[in-house]
N, CA, C and O atoms as a printed pandas DataFrame, in Angstrom:
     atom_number atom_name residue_name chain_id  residue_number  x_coord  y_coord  z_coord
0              1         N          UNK        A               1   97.993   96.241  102.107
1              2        CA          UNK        A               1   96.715   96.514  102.726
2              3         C          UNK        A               1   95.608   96.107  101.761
3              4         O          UNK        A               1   95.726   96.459  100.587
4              5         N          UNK        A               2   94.361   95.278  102.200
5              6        CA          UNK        A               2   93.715   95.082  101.515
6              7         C          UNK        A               2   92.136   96.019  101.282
7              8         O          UNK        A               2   91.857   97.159  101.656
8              9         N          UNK        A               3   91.692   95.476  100.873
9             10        CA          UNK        A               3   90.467   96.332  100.593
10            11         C          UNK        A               3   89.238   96.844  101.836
11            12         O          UNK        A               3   88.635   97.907  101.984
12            13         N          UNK        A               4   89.222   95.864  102.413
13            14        CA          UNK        A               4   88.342   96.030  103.603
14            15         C          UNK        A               4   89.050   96.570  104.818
15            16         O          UNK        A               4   88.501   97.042  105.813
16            17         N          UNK        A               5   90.615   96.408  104.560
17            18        CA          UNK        A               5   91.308   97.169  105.830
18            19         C          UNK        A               5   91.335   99.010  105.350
19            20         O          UNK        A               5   91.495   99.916  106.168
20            21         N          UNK        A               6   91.133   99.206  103.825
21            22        CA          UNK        A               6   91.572  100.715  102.972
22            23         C          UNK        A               6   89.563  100.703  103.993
23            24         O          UNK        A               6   89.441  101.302  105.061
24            25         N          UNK        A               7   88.847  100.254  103.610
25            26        CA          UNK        A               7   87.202  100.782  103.509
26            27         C          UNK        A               7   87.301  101.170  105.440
27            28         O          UNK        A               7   86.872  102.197  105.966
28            29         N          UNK        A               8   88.076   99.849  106.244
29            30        CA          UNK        A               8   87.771  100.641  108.070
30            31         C          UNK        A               8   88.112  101.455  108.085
31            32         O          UNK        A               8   87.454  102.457  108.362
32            33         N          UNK        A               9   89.676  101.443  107.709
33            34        CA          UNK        A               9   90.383  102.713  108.510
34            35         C          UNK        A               9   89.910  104.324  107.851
35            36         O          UNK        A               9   90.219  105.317  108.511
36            37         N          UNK        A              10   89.266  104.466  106.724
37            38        CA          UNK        A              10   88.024  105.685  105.941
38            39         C          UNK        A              10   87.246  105.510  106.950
39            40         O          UNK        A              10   87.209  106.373  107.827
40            41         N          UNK        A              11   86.231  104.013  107.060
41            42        CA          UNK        A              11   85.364  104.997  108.517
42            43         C          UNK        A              11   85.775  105.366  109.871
43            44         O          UNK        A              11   85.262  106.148  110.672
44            45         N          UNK        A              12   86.796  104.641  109.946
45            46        CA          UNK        A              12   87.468  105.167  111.260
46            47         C          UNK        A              12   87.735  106.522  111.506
47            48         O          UNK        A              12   87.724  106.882  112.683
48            49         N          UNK        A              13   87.997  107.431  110.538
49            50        CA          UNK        A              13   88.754  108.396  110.216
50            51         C          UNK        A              13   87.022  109.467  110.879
51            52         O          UNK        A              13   87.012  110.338  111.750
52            53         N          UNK        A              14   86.080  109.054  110.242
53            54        CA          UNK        A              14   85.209  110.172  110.419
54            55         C          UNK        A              14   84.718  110.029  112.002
55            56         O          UNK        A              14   84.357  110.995  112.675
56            57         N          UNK        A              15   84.768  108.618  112.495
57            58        CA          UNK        A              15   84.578  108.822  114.033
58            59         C          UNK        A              15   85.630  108.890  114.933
59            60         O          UNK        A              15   85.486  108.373  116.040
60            61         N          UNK        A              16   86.810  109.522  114.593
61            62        CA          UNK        A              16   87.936  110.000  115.619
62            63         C          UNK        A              16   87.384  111.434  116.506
63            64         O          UNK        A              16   87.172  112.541  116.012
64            65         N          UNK        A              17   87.266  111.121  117.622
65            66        CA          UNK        A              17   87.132  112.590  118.218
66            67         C          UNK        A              17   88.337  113.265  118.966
67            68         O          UNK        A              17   88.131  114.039  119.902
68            69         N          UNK        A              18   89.390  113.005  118.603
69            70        CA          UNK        A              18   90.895  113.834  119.199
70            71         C          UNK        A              18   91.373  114.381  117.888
71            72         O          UNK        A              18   92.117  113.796  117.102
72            73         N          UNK        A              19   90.887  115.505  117.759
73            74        CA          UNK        A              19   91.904  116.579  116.579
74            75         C          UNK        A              19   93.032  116.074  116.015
75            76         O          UNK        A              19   93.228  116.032  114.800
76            77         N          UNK        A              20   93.779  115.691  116.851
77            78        CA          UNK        A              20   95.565  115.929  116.501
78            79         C          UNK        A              20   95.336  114.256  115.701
79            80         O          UNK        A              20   95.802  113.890  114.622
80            81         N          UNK        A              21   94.595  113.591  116.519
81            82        CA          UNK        A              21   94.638  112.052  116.012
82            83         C          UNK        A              21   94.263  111.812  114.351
83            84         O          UNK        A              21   94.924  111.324  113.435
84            85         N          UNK        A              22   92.312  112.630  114.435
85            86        CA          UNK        A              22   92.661  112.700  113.282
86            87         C          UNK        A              22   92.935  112.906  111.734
87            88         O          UNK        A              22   92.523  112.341  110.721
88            89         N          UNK        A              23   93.934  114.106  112.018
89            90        CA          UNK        A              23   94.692  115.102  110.976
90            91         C          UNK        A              23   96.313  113.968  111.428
91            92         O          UNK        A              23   97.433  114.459  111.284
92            93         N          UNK        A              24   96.142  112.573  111.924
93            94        CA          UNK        A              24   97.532  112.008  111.752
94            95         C          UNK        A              24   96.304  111.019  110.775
95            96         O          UNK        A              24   96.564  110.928  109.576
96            97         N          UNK        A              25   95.528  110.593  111.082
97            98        CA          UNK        A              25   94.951  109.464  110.054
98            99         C          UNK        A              25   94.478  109.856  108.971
99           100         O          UNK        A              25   94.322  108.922  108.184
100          101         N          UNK        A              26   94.101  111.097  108.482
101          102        CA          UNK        A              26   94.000  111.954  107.516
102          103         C          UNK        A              26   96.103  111.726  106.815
103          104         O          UNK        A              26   96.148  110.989  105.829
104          105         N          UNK        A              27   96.596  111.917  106.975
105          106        CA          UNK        A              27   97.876  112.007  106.523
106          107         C          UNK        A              27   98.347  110.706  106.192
107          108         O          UNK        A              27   99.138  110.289  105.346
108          109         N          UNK        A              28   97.622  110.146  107.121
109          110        CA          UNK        A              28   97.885  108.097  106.717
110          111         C          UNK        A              28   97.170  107.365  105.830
111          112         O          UNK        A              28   97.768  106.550  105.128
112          113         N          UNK        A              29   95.732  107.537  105.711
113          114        CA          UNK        A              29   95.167  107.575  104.414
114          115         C          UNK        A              29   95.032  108.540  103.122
115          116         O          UNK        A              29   94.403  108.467  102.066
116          117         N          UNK        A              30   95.486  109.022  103.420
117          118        CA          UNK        A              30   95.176  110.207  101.840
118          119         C          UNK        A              30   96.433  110.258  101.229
119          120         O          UNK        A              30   97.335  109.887  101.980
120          121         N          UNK        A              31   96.837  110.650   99.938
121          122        CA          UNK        A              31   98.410  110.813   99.696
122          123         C          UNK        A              31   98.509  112.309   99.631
123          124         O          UNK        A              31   97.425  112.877   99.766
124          125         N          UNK        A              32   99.310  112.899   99.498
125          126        CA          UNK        A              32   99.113  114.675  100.314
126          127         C          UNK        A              32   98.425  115.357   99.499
127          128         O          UNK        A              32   97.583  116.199   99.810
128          129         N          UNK        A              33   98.770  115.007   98.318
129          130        CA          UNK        A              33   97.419  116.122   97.126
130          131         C          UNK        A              33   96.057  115.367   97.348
131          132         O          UNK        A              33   95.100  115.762   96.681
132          133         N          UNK        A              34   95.903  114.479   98.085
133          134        CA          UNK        A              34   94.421  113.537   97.726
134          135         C          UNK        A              34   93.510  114.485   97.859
135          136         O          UNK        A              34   93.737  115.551   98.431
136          137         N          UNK        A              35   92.421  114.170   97.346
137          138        CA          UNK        A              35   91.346  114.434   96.698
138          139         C          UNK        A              35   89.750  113.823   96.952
139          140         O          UNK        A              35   89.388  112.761   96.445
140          141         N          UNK        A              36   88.697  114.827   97.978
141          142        CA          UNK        A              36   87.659  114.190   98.280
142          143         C          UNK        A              36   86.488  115.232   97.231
143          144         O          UNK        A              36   86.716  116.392   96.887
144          145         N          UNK        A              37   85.279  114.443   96.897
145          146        CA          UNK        A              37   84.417  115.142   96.049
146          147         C          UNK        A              37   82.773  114.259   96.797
147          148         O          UNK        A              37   82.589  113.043   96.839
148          149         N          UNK        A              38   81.963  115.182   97.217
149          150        CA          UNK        A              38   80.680  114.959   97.598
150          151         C          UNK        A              38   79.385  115.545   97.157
151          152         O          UNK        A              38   78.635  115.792   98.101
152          153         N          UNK        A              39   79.043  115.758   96.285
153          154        CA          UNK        A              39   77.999  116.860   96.057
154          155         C          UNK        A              39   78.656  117.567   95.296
155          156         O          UNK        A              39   79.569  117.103   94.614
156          157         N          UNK        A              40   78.226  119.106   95.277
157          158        CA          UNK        A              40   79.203  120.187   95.010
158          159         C          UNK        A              40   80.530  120.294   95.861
159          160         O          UNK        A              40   81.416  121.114   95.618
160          161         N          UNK        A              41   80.560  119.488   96.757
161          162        CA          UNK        A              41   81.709  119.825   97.659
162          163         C          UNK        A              41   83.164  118.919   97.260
163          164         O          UNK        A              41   83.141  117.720   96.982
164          165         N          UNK        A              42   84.321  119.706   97.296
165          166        CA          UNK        A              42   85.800  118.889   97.428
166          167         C          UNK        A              42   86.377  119.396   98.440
167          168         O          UNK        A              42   86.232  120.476   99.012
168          169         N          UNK        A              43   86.982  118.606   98.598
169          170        CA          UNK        A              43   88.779  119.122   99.270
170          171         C          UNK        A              43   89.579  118.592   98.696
171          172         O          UNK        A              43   89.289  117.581   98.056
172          173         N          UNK        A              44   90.983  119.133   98.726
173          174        CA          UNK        A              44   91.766  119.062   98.216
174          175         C          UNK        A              44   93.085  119.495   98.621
175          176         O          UNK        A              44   93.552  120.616   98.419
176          177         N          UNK        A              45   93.857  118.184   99.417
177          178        CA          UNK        A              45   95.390  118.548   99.991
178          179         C          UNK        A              45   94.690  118.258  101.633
179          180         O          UNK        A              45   93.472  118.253  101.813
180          181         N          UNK        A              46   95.532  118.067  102.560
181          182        CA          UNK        A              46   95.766  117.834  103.797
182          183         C          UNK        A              46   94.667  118.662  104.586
183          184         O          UNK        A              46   93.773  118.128  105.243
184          185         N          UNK        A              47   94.801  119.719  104.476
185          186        CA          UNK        A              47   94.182  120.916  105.371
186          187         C          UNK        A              47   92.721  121.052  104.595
187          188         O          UNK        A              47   91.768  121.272  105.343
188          189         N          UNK        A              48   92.469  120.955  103.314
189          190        CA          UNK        A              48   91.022  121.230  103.235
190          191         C          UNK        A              48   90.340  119.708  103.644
191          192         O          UNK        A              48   89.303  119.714  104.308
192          193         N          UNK        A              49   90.971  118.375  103.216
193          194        CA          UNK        A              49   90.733  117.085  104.090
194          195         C          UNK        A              49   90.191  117.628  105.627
195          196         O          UNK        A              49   89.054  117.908  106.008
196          197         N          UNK        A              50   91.136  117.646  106.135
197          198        CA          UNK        A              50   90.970  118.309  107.643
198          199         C          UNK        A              50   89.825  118.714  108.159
199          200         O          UNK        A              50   89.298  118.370  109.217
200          201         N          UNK        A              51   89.428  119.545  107.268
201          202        CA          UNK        A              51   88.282  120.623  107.368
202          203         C          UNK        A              51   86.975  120.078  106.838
203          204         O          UNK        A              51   85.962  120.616  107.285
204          205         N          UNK        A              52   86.796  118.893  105.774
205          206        CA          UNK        A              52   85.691  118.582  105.413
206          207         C          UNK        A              52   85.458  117.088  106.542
207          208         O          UNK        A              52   84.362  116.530  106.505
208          209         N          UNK        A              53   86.415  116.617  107.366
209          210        CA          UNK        A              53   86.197  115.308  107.749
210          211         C          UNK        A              53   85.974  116.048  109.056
211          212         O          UNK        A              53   85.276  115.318  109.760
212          213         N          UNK        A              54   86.270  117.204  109.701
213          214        CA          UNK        A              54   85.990  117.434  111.027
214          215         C          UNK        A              54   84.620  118.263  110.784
215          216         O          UNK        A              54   83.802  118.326  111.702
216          217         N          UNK        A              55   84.417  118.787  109.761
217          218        CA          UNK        A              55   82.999  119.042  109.600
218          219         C          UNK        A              55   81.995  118.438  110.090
219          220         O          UNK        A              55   81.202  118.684  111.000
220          221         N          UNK        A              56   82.199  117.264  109.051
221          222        CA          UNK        A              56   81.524  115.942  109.233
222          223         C          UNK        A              56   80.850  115.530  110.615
223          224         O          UNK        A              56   79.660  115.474  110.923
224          225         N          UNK        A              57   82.299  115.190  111.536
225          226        CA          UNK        A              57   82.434  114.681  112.149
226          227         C          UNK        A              57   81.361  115.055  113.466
227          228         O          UNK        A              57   80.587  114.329  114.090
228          229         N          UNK        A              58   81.755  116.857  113.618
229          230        CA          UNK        A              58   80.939  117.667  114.351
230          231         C          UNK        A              58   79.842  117.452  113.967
231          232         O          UNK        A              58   79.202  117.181  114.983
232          233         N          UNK        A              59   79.243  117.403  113.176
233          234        CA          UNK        A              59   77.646  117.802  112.970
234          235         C          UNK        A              59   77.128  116.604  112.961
235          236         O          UNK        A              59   75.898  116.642  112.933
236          237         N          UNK        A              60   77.845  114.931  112.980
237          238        CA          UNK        A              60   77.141  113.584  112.789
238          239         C          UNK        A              60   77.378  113.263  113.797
239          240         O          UNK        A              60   76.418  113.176  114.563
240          241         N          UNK        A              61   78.534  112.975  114.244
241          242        CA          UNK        A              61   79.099  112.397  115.421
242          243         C          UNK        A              61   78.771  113.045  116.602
243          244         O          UNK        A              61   77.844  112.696  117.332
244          245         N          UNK        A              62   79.814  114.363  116.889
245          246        CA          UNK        A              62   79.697  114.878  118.298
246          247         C          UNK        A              62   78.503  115.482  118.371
247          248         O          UNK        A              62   78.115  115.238  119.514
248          249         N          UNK        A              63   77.495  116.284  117.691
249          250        CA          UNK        A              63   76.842  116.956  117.816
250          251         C          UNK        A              63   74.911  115.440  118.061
251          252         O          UNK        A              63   74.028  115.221  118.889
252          253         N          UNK        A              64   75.383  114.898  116.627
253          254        CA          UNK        A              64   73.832  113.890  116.568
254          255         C          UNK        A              64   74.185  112.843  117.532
255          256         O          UNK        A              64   73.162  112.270  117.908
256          257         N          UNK        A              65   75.190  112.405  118.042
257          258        CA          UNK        A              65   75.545  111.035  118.321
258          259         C          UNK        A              65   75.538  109.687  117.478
259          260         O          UNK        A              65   75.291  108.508  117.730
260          261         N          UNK        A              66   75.979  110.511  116.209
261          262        CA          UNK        A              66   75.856  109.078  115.483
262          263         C          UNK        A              66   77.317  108.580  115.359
263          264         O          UNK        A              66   78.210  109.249  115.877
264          265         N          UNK        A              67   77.675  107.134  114.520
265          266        CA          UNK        A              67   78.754  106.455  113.971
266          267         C          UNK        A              67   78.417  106.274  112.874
267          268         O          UNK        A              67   77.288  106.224  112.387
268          269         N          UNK        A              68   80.319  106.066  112.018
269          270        CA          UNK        A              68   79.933  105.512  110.952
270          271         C          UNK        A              68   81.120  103.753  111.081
271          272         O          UNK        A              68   82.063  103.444  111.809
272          273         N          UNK        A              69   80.495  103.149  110.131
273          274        CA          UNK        A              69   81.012  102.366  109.888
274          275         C          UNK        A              69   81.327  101.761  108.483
275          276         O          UNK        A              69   80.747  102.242  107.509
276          277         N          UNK        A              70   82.239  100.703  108.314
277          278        CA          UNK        A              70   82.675  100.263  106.372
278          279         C          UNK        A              70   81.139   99.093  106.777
279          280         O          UNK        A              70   80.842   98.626  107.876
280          281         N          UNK        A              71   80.515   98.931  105.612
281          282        CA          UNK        A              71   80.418   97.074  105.644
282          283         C          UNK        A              71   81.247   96.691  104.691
283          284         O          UNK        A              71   81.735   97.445  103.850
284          285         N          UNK        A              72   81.466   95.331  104.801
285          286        CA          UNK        A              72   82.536   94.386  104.599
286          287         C          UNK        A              72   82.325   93.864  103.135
287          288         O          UNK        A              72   82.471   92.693  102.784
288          289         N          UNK        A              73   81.903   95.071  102.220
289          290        CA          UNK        A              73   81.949   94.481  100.707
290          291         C          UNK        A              73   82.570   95.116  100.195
291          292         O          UNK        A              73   82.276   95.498   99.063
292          293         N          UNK        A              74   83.915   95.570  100.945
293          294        CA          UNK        A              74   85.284   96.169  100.468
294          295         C          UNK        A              74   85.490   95.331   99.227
295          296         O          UNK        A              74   85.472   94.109   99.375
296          297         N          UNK        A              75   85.754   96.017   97.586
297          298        CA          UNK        A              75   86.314   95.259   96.844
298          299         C          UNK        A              75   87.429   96.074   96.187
299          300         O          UNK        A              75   87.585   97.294   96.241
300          301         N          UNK        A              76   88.278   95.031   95.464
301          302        CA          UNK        A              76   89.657   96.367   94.810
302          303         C          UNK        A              76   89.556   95.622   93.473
303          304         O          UNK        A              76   89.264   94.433   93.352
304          305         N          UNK        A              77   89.860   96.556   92.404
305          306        CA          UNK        A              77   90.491   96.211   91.131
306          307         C          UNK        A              77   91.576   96.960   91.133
307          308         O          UNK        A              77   91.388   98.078   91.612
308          309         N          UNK        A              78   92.607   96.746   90.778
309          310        CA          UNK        A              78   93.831   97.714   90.195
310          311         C          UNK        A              78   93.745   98.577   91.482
311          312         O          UNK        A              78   93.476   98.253   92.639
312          313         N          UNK        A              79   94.054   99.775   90.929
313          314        CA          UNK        A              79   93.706  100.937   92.024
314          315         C          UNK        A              79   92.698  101.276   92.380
315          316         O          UNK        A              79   92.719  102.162   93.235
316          317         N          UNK        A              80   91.410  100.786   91.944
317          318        CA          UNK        A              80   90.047  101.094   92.489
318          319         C          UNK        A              80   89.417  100.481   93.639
319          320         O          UNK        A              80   89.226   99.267   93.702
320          321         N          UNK        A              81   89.134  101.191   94.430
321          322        CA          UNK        A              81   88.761  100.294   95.641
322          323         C          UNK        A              81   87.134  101.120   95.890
323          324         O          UNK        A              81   87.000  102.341   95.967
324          325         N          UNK        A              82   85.976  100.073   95.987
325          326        CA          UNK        A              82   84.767  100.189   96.291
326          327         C          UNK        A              82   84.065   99.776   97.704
327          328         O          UNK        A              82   84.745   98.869   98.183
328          329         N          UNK        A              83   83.152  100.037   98.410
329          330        CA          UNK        A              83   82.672   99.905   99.586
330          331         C          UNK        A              83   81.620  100.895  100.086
331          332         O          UNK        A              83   81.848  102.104  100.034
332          333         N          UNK        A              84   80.511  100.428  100.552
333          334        CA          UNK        A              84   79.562  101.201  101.087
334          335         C          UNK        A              84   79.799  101.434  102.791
335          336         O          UNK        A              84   80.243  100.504  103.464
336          337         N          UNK        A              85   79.507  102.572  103.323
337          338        CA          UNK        A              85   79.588  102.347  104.706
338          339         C          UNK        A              85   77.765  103.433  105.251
339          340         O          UNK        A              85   77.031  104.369  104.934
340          341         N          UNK        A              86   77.917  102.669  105.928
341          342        CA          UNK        A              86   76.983  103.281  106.723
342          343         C          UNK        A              86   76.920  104.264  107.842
343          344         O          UNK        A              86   78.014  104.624  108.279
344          345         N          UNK        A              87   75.839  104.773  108.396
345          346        CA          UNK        A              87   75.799  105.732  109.693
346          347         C          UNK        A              87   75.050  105.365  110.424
347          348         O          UNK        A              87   73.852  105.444  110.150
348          349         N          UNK        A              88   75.534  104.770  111.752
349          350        CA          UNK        A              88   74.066  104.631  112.413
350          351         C          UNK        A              88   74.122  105.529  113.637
351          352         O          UNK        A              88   75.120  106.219  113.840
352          353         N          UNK        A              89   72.833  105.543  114.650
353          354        CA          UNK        A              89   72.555  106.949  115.694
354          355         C          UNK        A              89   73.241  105.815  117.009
355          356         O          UNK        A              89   72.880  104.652  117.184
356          357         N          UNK        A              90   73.950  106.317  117.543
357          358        CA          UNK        A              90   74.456  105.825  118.928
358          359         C          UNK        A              90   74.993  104.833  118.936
359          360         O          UNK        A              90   76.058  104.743  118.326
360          361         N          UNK        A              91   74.363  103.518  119.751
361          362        CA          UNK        A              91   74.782  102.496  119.835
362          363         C          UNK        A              91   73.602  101.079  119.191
363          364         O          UNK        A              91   73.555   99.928  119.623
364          365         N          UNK        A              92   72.851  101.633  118.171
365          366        CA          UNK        A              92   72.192  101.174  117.498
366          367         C          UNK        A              92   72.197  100.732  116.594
367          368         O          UNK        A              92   72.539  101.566  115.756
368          369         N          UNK        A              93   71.930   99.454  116.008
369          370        CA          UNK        A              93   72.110   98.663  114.723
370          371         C          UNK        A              93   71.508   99.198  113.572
371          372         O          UNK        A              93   71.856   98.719  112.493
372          373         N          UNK        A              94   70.314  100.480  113.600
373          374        CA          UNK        A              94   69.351  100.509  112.867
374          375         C          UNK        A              94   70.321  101.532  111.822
375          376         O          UNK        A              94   70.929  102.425  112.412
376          377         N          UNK        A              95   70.483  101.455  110.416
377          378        CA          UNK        A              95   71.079  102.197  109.568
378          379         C          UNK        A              95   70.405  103.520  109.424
379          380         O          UNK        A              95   69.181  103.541  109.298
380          381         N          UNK        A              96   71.055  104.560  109.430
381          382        CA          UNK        A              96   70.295  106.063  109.439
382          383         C          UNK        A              96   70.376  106.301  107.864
383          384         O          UNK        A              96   69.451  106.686  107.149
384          385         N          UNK        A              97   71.541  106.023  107.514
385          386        CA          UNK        A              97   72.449  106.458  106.384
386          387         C          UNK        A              97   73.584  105.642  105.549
387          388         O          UNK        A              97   74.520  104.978  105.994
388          389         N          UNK        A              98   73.191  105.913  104.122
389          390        CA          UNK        A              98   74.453  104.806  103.883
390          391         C          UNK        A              98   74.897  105.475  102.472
391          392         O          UNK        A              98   74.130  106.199  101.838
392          393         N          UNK        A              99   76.342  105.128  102.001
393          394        CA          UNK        A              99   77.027  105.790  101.312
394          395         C          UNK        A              99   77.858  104.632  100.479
395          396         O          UNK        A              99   78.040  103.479  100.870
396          397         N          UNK        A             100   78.297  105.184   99.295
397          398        CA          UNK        A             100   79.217  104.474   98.283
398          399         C          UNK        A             100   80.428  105.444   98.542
399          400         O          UNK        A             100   80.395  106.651   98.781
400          401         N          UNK        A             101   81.535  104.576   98.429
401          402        CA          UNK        A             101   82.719  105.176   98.086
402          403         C          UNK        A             101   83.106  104.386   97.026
403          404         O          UNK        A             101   82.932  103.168   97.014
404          405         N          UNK        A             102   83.732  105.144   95.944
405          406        CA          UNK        A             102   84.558  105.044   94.922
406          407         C          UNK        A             102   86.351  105.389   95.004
407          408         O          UNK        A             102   86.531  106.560   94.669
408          409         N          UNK        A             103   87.168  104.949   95.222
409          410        CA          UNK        A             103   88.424  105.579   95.518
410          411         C          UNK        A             103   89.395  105.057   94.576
411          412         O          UNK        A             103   89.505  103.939   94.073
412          413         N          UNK        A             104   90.090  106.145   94.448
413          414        CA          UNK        A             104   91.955  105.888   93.704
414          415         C          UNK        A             104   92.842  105.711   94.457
415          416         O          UNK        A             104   93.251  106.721   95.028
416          417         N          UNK        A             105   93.387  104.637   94.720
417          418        CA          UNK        A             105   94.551  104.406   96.110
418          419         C          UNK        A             105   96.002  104.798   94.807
419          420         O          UNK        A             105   95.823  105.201   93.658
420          421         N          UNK        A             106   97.014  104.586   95.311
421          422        CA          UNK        A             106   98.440  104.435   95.216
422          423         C          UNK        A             106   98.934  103.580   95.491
423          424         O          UNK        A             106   98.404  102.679   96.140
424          425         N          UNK        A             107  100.432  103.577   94.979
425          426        CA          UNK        A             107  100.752  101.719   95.339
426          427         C          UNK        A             107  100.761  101.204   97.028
427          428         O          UNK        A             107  100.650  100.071   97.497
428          429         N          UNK        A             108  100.986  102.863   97.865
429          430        CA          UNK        A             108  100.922  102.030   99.200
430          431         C          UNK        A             108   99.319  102.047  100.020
431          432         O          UNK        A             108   99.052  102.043  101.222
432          433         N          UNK        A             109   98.194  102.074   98.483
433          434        CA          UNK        A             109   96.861  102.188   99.350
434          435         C          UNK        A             109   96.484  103.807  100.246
435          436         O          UNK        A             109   95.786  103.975  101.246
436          437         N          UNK        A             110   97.129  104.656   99.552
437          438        CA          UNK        A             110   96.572  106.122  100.235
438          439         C          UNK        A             110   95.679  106.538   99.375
439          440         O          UNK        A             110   96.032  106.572   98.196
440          441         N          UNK        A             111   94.724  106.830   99.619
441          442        CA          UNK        A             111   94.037  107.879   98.423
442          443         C          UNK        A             111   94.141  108.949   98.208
443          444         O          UNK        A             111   94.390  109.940   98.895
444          445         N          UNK        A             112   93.883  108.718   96.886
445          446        CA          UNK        A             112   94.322  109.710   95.474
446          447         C          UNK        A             112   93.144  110.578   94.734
447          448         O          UNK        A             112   93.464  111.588   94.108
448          449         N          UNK        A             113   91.846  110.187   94.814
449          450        CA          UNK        A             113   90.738  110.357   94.560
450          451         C          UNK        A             113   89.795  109.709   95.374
451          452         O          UNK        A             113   89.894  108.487   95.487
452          453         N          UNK        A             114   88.924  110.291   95.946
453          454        CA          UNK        A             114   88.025  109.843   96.751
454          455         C          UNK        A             114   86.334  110.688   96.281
455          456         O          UNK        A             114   86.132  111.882   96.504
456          457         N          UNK        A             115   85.250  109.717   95.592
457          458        CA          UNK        A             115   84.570  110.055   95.039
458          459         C          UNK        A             115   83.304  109.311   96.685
459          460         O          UNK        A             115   83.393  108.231   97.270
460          461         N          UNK        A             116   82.403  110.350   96.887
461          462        CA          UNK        A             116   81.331  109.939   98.193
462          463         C          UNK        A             116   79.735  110.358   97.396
463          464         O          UNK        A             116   79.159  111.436   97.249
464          465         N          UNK        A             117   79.359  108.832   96.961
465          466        CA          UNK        A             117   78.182  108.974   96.829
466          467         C          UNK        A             117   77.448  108.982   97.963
467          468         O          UNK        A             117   77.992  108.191   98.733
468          469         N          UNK        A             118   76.006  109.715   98.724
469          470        CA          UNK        A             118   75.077  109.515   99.045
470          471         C          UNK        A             118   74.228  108.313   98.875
471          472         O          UNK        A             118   74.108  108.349   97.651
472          473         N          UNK        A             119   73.667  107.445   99.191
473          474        CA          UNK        A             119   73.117  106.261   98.568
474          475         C          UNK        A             119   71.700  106.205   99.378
475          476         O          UNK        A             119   70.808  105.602   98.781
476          477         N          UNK        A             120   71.370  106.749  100.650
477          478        CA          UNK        A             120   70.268  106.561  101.002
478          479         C          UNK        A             120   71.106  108.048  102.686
479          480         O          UNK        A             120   70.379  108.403  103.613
């Protein structure tokens, strides 16, 4: 898996709206101890994942009507994989929000550390 396929399937993950779906893509990207850090905030392991991406999800997605998406300056060194993604409101091009990710994959590309800058 390459770098820009590790950066979609992360934003994919925050605009899933079927539960069961995804706490299966949560389990497909993360490796089971993985590790998210935002602010003061982490999770840590499957179920607190769970809980910070359906957070998310509710209060951007279902609740504002927004999306997120990767842009396509997925890059990897070694295990480091970098990429900004954005948020936009509906079905609108105009960027609301945009973010750095920093991540630690594993050899099969799950993450291991997942560091979420804010960027605008």
């Amino acid at each position: 898996m390459n770098a820009q396929q590790i950066a979609d399937r992360y934003a994919a993950v925050w605009n899933e709206k079927d539960g069961a779906s995804r706490r299966r893509m949560i389990e497909q990207i993360w490796a089971p101890d993985g590790q998210h850090y935002v602010g003061a905030r982490e999770a840590k392991g499957y179920d607190a994942l769970e809980t910070r991406v359906t957070g998310s999800h509710e209060k951007n997605v279902r609740d504002n009507g927004n999306r997120f998406r990767a842009r396509a300056d997925a890059r990897q060194l070694r295990n480091a994989v970098t990429f900004h993604w954005e948020m936009l409101p509906g079905s609108s091009d105009e960027v609301a929000s945009v973010g750095l990710e920093f991540l630690l994959v594993d050899d099969d590309g799950r993450i291991v550390v997942d560091y979420q800058f804010i960027v605008q």
